[in-house]
ROVEXFI-810758 format. One record per residue (C-alpha): z, y, x; residue in one letter. Coordinates in Angstrom, 2 decimals, always signed. Layout:
BEGIN
up  north  east  resn
Z  Y  X  a .
...
***
This chain:
BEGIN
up  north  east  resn
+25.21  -60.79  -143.33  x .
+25.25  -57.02  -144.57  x .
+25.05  -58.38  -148.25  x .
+28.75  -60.05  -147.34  x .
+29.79  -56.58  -145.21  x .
+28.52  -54.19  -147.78  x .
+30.07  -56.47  -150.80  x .
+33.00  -58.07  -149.55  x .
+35.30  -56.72  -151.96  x .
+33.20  -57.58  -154.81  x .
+33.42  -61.34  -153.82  x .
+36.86  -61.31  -153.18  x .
+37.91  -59.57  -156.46  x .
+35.66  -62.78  -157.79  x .
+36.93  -65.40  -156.05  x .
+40.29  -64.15  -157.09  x .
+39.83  -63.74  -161.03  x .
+37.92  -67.01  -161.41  x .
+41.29  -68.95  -159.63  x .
+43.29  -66.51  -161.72  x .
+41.11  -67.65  -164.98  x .
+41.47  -71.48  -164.36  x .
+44.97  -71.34  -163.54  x .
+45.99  -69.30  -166.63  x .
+43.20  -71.20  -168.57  x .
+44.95  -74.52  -167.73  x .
+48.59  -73.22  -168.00  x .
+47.73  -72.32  -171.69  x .
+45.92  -76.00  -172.11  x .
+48.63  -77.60  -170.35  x .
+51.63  -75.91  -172.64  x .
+49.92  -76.48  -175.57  x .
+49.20  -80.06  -175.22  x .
+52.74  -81.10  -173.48  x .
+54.97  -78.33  -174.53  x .
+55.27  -77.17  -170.80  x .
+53.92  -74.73  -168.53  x .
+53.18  -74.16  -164.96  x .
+55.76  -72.11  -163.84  x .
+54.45  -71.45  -160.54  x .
+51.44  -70.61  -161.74  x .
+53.10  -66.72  -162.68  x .
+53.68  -65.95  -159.02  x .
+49.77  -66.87  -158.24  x .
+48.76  -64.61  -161.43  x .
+50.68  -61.55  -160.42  x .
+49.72  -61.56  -156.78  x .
+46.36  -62.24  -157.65  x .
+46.56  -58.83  -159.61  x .
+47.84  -57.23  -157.02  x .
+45.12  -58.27  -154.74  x .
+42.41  -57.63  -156.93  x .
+44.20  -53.86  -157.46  x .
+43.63  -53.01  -154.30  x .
+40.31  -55.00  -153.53  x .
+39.09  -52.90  -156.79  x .
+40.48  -49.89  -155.24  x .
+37.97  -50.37  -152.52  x .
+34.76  -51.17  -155.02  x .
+36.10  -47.96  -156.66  x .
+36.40  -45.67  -153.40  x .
+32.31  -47.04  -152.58  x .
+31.12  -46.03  -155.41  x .
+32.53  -42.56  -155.77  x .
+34.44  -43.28  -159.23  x .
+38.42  -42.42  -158.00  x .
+39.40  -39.89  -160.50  x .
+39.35  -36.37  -158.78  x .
+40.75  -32.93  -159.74  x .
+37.33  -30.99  -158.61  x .
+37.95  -27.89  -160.26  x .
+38.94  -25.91  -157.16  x .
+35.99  -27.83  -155.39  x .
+33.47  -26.82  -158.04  x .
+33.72  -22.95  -157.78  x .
+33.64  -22.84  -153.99  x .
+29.93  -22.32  -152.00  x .
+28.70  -25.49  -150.58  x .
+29.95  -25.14  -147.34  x .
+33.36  -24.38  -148.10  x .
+33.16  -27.14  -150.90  x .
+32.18  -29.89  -147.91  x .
+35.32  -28.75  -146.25  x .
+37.54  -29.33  -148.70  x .
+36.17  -32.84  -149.69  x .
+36.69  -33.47  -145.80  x .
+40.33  -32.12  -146.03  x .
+41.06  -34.27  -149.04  x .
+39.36  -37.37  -147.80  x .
+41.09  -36.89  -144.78  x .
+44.07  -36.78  -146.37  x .
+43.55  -39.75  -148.64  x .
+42.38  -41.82  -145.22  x .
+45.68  -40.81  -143.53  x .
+47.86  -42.05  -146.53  x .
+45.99  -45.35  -146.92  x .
+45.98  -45.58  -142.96  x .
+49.97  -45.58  -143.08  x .
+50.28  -47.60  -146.25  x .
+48.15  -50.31  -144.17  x .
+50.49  -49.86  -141.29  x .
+53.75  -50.24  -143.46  x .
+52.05  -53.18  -145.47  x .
+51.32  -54.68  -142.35  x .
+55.03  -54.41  -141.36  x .
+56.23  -55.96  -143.84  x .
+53.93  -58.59  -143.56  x .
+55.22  -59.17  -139.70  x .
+58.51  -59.06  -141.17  x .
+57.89  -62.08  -143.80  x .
+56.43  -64.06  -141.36  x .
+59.41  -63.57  -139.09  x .
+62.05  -64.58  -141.48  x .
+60.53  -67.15  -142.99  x .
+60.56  -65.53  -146.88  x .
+59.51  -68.16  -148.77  x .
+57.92  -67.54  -153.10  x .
+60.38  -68.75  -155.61  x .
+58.01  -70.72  -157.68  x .
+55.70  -72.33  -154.62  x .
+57.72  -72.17  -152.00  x .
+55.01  -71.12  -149.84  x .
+55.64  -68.27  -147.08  x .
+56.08  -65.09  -148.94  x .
+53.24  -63.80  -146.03  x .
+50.62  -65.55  -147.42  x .
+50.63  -63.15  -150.48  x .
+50.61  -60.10  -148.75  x .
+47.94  -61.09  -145.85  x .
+45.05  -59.02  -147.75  x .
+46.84  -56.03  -148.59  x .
+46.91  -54.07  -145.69  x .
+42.87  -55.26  -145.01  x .
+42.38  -53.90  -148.74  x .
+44.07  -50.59  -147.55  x .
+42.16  -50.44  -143.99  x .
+38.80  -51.35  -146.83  x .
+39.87  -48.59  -148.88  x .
+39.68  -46.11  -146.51  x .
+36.41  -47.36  -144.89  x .
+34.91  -47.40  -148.26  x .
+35.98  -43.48  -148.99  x .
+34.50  -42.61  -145.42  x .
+31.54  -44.29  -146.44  x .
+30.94  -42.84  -149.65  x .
+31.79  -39.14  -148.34  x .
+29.14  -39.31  -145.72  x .
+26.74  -40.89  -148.46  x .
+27.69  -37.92  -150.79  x .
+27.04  -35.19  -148.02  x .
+24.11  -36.88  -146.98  x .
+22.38  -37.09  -150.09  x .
+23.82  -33.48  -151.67  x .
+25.38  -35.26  -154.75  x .
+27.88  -34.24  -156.48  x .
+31.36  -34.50  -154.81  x .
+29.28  -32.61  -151.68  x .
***
């Protein structure tokens, strides 16, 4: 069970670019063998890219690898250096918390109106059900690798 909480966006950014690699594999098969494509198969693609954007997002926040301007951070003593990783990770946690919240809206608001995809015709909610959990994962993951920085004295800390 902690293998599936501690890599959850790794499978899902997997389960995603293997549908996305046998639906663009077999668009390509099927156009060049009938002279037609599936259309639909564009709207899966780029909302699969969006998903696996912010599911990477999260692998990326884990792991300590979001690009960082530490220049300021470098030249202060340690303590004042833990304060301002705090203050920025704060920050960042406060941004991603409303970007959930406003993702999250709109997804409310598809589901009450009944948006449907142009190519499918599925509900237009369906799409945008992971993003604000990638967001809310996002954030968890930068909490998580703060306090694993500060705990072990590496390098952000």
């Amino acid at each position: 069970m902690r293998f599936l909480l501690d890599d959850f966006e790794k499978i899902v950014c997997a389960v995603i670019f293997i549908v996305m690699t046998v639906l663009g594999f077999a668009n390509v098969v099927v156009r060049y063998l009938t002279s037609y494509s599936f259309a639909s198969t564009q709207e899966v693609l780029l909302n699969g890219f969006l998903l696996m954007t912010v599911f990477g997002a999260a692998i990326a926040a884990r792991r300590g690898d979001h690009l960082a301007v530490t220049l300021l951070s470098d030249i202060l003593p340690d303590g004042a250096r833990k304060a301002v990783i705090l203050f920025a990770t704060a920050l960042s946690v406060g941004l991603l918390v409303l970007s959930a919240w406003y993702s999250a809206d709109l997804l409310f608001n598809q589901y009450a109106s009944g948006v449907t995809s142009p190519g499918l015709g599925l509900p237009a909610w369906y799409y945008s059900l992971g993003v604000p959990l990638g967001f809310l994962l996002i954030a968890l993951r930068l909490i998580q690798s703060m306090i694993g920085d500060f705990r072990e004295g590496g390098d952000r800390a």
